[in-house]
C-alpha positions in Angstrom: -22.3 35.1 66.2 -22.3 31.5 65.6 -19.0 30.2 64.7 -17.3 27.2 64.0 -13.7 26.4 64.1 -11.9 23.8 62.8 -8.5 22.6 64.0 -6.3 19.9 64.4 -7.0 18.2 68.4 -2.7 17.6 68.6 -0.5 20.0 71.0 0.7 21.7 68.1 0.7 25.5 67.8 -2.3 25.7 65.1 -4.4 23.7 67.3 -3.3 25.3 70.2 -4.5 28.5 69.0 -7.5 27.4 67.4 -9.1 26.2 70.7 -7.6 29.4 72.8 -9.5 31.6 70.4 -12.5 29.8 70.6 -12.7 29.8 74.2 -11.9 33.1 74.2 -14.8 34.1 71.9 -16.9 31.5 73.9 -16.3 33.6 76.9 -17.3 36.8 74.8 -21.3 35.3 74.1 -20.1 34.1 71.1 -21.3 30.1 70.2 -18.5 28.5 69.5 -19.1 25.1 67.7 -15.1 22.9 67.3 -15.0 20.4 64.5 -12.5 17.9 64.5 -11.4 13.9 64.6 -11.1 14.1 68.4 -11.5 17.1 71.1 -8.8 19.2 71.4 -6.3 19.0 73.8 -6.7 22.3 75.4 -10.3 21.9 75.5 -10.2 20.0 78.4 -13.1 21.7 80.5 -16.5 22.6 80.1 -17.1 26.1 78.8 -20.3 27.9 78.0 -20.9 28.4 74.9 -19.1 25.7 73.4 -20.0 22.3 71.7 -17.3 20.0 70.1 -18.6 17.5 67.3 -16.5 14.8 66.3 -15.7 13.7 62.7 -15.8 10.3 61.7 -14.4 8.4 59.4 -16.2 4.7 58.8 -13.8 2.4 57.6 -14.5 0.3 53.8 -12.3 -2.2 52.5 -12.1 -0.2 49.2 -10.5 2.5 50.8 -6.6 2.1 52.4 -6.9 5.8 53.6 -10.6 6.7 54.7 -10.9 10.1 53.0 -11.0 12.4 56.2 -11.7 15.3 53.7 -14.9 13.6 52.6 -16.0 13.0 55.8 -15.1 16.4 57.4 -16.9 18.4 54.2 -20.2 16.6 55.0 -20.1 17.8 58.6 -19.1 21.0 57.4 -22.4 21.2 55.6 -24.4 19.7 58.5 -23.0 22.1 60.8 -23.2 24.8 58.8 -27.2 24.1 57.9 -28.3 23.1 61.3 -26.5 25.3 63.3 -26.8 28.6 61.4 -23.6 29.5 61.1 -22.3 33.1 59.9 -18.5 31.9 59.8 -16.8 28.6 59.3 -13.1 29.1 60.4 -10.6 26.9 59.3 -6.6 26.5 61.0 -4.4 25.2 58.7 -4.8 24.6 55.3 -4.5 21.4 55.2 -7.2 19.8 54.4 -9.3 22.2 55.8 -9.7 24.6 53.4 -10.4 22.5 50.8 -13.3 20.4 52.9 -14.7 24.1 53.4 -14.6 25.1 49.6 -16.1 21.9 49.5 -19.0 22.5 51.7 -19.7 25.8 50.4 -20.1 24.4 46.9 -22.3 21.2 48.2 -24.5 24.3 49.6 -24.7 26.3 47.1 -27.5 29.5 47.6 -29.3 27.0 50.2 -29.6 28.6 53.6 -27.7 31.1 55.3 -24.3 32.2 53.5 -21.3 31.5 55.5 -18.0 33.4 55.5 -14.9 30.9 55.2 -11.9 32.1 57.0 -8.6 29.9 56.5 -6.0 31.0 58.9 -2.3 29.6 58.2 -0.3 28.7 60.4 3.2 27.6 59.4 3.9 24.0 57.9 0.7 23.8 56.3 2.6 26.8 53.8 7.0 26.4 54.3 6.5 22.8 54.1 3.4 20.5 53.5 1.6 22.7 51.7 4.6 23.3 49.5 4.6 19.9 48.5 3.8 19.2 44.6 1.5 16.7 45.6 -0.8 19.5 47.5 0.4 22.5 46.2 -2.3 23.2 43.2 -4.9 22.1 45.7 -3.7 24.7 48.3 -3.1 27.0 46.4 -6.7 27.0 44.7 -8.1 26.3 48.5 -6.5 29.2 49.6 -8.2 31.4 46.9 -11.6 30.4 47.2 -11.8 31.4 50.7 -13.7 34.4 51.7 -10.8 35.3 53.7 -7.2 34.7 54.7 -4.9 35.5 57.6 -1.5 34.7 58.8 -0.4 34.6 62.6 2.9 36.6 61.3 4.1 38.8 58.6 7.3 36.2 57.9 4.3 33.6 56.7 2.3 36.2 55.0 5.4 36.9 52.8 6.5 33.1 52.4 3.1 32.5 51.0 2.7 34.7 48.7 6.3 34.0 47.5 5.5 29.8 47.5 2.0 30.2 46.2 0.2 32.4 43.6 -2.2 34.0 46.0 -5.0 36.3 44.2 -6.3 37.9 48.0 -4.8 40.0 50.8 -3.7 38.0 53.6 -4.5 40.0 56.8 -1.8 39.1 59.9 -3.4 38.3 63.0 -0.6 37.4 65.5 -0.9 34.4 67.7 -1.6 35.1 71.2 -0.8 34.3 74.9 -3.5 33.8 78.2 -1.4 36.6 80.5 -2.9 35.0 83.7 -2.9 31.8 82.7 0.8 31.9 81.7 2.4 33.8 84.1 5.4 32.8 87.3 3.9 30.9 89.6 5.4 30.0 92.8 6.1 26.2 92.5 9.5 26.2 94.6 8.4 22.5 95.8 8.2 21.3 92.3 11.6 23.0 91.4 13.2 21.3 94.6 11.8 18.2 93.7 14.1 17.9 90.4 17.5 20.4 90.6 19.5 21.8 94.0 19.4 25.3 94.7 22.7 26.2 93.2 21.5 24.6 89.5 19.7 26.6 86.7 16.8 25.0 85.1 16.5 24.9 81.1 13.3 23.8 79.2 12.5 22.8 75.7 8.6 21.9 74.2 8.1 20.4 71.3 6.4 17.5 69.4 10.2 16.6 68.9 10.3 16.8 65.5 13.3 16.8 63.4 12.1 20.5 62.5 12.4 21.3 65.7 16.1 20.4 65.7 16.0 19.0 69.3 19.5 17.4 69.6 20.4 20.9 69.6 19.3 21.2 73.2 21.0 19.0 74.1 24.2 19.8 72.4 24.3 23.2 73.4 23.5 22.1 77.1 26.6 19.8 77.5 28.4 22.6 76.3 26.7 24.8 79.0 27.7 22.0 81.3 31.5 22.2 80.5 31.1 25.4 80.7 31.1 25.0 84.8 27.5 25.8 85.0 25.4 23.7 87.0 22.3 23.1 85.5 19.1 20.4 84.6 17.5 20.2 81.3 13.5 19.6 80.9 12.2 18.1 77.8 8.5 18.6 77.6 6.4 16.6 74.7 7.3 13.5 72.9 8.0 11.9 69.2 9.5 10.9 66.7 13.3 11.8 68.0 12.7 10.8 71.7 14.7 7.6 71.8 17.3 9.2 69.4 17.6 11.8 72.6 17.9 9.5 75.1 20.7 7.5 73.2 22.3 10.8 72.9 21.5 11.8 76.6 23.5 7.9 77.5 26.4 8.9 75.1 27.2 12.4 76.0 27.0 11.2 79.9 24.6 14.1 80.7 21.5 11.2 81.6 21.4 12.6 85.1 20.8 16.2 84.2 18.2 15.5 81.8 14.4 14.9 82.8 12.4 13.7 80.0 8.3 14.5 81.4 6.7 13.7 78.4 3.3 16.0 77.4 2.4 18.2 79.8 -1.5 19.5 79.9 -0.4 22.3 82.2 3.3 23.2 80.6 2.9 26.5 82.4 4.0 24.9 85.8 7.2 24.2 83.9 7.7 27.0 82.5 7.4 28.9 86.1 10.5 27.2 87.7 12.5 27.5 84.5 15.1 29.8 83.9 16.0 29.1 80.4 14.0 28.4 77.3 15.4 26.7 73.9 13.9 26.9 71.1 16.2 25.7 67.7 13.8 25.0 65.4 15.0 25.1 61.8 11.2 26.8 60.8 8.7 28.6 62.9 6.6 31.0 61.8 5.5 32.4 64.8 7.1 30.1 67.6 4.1 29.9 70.1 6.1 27.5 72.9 8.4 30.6 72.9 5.6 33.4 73.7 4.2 31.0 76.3 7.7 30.7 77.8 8.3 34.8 77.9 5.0 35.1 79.5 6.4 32.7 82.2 9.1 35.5 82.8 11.6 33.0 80.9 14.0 34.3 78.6 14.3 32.1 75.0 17.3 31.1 73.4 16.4 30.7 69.9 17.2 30.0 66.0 17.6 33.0 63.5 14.9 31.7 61.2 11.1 32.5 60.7 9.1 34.7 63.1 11.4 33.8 65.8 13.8 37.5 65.6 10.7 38.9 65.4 8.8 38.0 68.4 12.7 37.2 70.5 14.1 40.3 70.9 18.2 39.9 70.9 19.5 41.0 73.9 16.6 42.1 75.7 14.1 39.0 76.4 16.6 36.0 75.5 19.2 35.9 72.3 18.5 34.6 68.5 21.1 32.5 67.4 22.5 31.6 63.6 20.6 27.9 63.2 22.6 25.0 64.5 25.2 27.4 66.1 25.1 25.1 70.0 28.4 27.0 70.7 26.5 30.7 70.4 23.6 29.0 72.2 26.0 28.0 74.8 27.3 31.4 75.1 24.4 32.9 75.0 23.1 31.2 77.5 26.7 32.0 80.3 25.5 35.7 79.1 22.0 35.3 80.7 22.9 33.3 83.9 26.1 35.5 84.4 24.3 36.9 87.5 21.1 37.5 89.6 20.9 40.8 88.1 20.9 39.9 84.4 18.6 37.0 84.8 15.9 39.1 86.5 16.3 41.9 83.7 16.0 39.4 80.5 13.1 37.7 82.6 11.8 41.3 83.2 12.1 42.1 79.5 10.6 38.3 78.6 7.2 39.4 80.3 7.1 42.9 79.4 7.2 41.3 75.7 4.5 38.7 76.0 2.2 41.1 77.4 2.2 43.1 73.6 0.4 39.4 72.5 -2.4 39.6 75.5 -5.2 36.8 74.5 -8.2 39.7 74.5 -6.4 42.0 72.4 -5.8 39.0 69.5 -9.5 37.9 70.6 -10.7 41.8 69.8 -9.1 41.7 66.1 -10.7 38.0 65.2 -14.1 39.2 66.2 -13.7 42.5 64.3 -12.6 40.8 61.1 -15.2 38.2 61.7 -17.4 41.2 61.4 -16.4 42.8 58.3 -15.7 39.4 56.1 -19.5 38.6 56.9 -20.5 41.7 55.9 -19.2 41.1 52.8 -19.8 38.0 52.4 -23.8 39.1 52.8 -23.2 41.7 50.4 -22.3 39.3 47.4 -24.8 37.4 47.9 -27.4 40.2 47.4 -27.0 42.7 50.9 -29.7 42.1 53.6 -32.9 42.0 52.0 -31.7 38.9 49.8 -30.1 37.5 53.4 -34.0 38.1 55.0 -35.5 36.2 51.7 -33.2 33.2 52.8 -34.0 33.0 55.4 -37.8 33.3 55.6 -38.2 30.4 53.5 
């Protein structure tokens, strides 16, 4: 098939996922076409099968915001004309879906029918999206496409309880590269930053204020008082980072915390980590956590979301009531109590990733690929009108 996928390029989840399952399908014979303002960040090597086409946006004095939309849409239809595609699939609904309603309409019965397939993914539903300012328009978006899925079934309920939503929404889980993100020996690097008797925590985030990251640290003075000797990684960067590091200066804990900034290969982290926080206030799915269990790493996370769902309490880490640092901190004594108990949760932590294995995920894309252009062909007139099309 000939696909195109259109993400966000940033290190969050959507985008994340986006370019994972297009270099998976890449990797299958599929061609795999990426549209977006800039190459992803996890496409970062060359793969057959795979082209990237950037959008651009020229600048006019008329306009203070260059409509992106616009400009996305009309390589939508170029892409879609030239390149013969049989789906278009769009991550995160904002404004994807609505550039590929777009594009559909500017294409009419022209050329080969595409199937549109909007995948959400989490903000683009519990909070942008939910916004009065985009809601009709997402909502409507959302509708128009040929088909919709959800990477859990805690966003497939939240939309159809935020949104009036006319069409099933299939859930497709997000999805974790087992050999990619698995232990690795990196004792050097681990040397290089705690001493032998100290635990290592981790946290990865865009640092958000969703992502409730003064919690980590919080929690981990408490786990310092606690008498446990210990460093705390802080992977990505944002908005909150210099409201962390004032914190880091006032609790007196600037010693035990590394800020690395974005990491292109966070699962080198992840393999000398024994801890992983996660105390987001909304996740859907809560892809940094999967990524950390596949790293053997048991997570410490909030109660909200797809987070109890995918972080099993009391088998591969401990779900928390959001904003609780002291039941963080407690749970975190419970994991390190011993060698024993650490190597059973981080037992358990992989055991549990391996349920999301990348191929599997991969498998159930490319079958619903399948079936949504099959109808897609069909109401448009089955094969024989498909075989007029295209001889002309």
């Amino acid at each position: 098939m000939n696909i195109g996928i259109v993400c966000y390029p940033t290190y969050g989840g959507s985008g994340v996922v986006a370019t994972e399952l297009g270099i998976g399908l890449a990797r299958k014979g599929h061609k795999v076409h990426f549209l977006s303002y800039a190459r992803p960040q996890r496409l970062n090597a060359f793969e057959t099968n795979i082209d990237f086409h950037e959008v651009t946006v020229n600048a006019y004095p008329l306009f203070e915001y260059p409509p992106y939309d616009l400009a996305l849409a009309s390589h939508m239809v170029d892409l879609i004309k030239y390149q013969k595609l049989d789906v278009l699939h769009v991550h995160y609904a904002i404004p994807h879906a609505t550039s590929a309603y777009l594009a559909k309409r500017i294409l009419g019965k022209q050329g080969k029918p595409v199937a549109v397939i909007t995948t959400l993914h989490g903000t683009d539903i519990t909070i942008v999206g939910s916004d009065p300012s985009y809601l009709p328009v997402v909502n409507f978006s959302i509708n128009q496409s040929d088909s919709v899925t959800a990477v859990s079934d805690y966003l497939r309920e939240e939309t159809y309880r935020k949104f009036d939503i006319e069409r099933e929404i299939e859930v497709i889980p997000n999805f974790v590269d087992l050999d990619r993100f698995k232990r690795i020996e990196r004792s050097h690097f681990r040397k290089a930053i705690c001493q032998e008797d100290e635990f290592l925590f981790a946290h990865v985030s865009n640092f958000r204020k969703v992502k409730r990251v003064q919690d980590c640290l919080v929690m981990f003075k408490k786990v310092l008082d606690k008498g446990i000797k210990a460093k705390l990684l802080m992977v990505g960067d944002g908005p909150e980072r210099v409201n962390l590091e004032v914190m880091c200066r006032e609790f007196g804990i600037c010693s035990q915390v590394r800020f690395l900034g974005k990491q292109e290969k966070v699962e080198e982290v992840l393999s000398i980590s024994d801890v992983f926080l996660m105390p987001s206030a909304s996740e859907t799915f809560g892809l940094a956590a999967l990524e950390a269990l596949s790293c053997s790493v048991p997570v410490i996370s909030s109660d909200v979301g797809g987070l109890p769902a995918l972080n099993i309490d009391g088998e591969t880490g401990f779900v928390c009531p959001l904003g609780d640092t002291d039941a963080m901190a407690d749970a975190a004594e419970k994991i390190l109590a011993n060698a024993e108990t650490l190597k059973r949760f981080s037992e358990n932590a992989r055991a549990r990733a391996e349920k999301f294995e990348m191929s599997r995920v991969v498998e159930q894309y490319e079958n619903h690929y399948k079936d949504v252009v099959k109808k897609v062909i069909a109401e448009r007139g089955g094969w024989e009108a498909y075989d007029e099309i295209e001889s002309k």
